[in-house]
C-alpha positions in Angstrom: -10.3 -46.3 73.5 -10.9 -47.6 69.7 -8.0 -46.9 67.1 -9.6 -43.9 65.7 -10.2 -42.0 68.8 -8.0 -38.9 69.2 -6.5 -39.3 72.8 -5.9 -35.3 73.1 -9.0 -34.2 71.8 -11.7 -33.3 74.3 -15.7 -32.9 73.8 -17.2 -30.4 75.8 -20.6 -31.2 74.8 -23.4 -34.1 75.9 -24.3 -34.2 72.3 -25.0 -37.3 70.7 -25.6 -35.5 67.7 -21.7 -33.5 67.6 -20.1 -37.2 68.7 -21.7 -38.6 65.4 -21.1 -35.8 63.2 -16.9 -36.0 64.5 -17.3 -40.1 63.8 -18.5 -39.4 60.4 -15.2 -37.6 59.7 -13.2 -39.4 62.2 -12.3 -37.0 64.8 -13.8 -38.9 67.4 -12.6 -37.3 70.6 -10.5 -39.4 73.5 -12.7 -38.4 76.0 -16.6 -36.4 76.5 -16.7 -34.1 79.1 -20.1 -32.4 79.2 -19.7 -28.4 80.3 -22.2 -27.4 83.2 -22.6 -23.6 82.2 -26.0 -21.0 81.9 -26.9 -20.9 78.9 -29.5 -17.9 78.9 -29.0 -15.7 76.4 -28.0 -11.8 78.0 -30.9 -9.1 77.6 -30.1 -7.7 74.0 -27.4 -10.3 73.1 -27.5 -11.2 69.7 -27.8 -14.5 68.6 -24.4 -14.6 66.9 -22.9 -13.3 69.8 -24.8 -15.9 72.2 -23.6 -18.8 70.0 -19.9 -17.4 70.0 -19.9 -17.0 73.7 -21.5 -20.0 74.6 -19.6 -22.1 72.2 -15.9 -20.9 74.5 -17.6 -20.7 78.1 -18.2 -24.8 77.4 -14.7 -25.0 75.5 -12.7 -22.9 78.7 -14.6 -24.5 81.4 -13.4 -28.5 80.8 -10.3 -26.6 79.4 -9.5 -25.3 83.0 -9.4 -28.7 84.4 -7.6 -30.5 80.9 -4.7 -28.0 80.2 -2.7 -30.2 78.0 -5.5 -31.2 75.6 -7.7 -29.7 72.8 -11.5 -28.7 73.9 -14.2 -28.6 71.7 -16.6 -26.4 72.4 -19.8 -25.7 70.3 -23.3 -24.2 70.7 -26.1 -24.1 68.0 -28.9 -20.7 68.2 -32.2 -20.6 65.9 -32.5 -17.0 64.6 -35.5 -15.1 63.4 -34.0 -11.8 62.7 -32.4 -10.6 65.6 -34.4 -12.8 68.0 -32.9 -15.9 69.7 -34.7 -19.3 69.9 -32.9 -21.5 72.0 -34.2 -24.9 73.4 -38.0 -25.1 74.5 -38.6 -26.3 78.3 -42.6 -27.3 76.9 -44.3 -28.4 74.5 -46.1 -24.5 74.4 -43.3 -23.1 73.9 -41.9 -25.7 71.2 -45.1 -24.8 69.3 -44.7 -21.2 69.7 -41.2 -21.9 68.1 -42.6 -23.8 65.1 -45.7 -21.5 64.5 -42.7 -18.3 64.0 -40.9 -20.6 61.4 -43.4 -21.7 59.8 -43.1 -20.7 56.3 -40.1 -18.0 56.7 -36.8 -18.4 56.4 -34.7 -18.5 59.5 -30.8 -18.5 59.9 -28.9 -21.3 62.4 -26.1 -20.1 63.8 -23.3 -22.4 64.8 -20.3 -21.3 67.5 -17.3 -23.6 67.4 -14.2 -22.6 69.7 -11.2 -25.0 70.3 -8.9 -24.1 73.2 -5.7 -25.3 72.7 -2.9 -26.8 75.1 -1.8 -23.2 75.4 -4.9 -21.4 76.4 -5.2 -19.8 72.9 -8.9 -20.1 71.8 -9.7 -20.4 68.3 -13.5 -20.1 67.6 -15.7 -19.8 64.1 -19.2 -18.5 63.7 -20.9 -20.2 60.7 -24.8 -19.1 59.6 -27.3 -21.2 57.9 -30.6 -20.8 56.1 -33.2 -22.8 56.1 -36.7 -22.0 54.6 -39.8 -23.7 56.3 -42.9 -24.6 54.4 -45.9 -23.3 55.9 -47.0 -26.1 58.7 -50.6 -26.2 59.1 -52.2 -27.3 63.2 -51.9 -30.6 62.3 -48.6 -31.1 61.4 -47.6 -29.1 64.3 -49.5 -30.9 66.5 -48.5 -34.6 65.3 -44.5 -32.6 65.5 -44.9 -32.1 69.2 -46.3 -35.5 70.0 -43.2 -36.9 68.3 -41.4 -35.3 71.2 -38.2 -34.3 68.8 -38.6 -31.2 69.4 -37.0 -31.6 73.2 -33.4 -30.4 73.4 -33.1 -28.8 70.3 -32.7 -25.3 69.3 -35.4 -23.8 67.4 -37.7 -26.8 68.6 -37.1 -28.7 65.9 -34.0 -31.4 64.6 -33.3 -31.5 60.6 -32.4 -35.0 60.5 -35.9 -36.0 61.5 -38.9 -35.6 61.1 -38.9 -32.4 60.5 -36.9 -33.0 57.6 -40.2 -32.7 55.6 -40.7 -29.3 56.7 -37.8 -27.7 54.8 -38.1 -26.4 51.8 -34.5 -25.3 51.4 -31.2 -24.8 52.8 -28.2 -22.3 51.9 -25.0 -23.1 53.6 -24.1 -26.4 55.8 -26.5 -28.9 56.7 -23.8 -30.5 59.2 -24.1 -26.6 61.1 -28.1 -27.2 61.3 -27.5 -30.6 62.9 -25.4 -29.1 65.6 -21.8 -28.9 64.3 -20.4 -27.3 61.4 -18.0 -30.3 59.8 -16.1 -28.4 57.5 -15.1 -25.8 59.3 -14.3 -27.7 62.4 -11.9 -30.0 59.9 -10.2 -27.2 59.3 -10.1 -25.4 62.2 -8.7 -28.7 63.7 -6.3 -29.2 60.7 -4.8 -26.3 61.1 -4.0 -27.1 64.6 -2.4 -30.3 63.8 -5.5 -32.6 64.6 -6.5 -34.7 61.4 -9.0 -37.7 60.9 -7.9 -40.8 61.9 -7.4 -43.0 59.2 -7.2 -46.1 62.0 -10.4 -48.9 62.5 -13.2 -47.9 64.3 
């Protein structure tokens, strides 16, 4: 364990993405435990509601087996309107994804939910927009042969390439990356978990 890590503090996620966001503000977590849950969306769940839930099903499942630590659960959805985009299993389907965005706006919704030593979860719901240019064939095409589309919700990742396809963004970039930094600083703050001011 380095002297910044935060020996209490559990991530329930497999993200490599939401362990660098929590380095950036040094709230690197003592331990990563990776929560195996479904993540299909219910028929006619909302895509607020599906990042809320999911967000506390990862955060209580490792909390069942950690009781005296803080989880960190989190779960980004990709929202046109009241349809869900979650994360494509081909490169169809990613395509499909990027052809809807392409040149709309779209909201990401990030679910946070911290369960405390006590069992008490705490959870946020932050929404982003983004606007997409309009993407012509190739551009798709040369996207989905870059293969960053895999894992991510919405088919594509902001701090890539696809980087060049935004045309603007209202609200928190960290959220669109996969964790919403401010508000996790505070929700953590306010639990008595600050950034460690230690080496890395």
């Amino acid at each position: 364990m380095t002297h910044s890590q935060i020996p209490n503090l559990i991530l329930a996620s497999a993200s490599p993405r939401r362990l660098e966001l929590l380095r950036q503000v040094r709230l690197e977590p003592g331990s990563i435990v990776p929560a195996d849950i479904d993540e299909a969306a219910k028929p006619g769940e909302l895509p607020k509601d599906l990042a809320l839930r999911l967000a506390a099903g990862k955060a209580r499942a490792v909390a069942a087996d950690n009781p005296n630590c803080f989880v960190l659960g989190a779960d980004t959805v990709v929202a046109r309107g009241r349809r869900g985009l979650g994360k494509p299993d081909s490169e169809g389907e990613a395509r499909r994804m990027l052809e809807l965005l392409s040149g709309r706006k779209h909201t990401v919704l990030g679910g946070v939910c911290v369960v405390d030593p006590g069992g008490v979860m705490h959870t946020r719901l932050v929404s982003t927009g983004v606007s997409f240019k309009r993407l012509d064939a190739r551009e798709i095409d040369d996207y989905i042969r870059s293969s960053e589309w895999r894992g991510k919700a919405g088919g594509y990742a902001i701090q890539g390439l696809a980087a060049g396809f935004v045309r603007a963004i209202s609200g928190s970039y960290s959220n669109v990356v996969g964790l919403p930094l401010f508000e996790v600083v505070q929700l953590l703050g306010g639990l008595g978990i600050r950034p460690q001011a230690g080496r890395s």
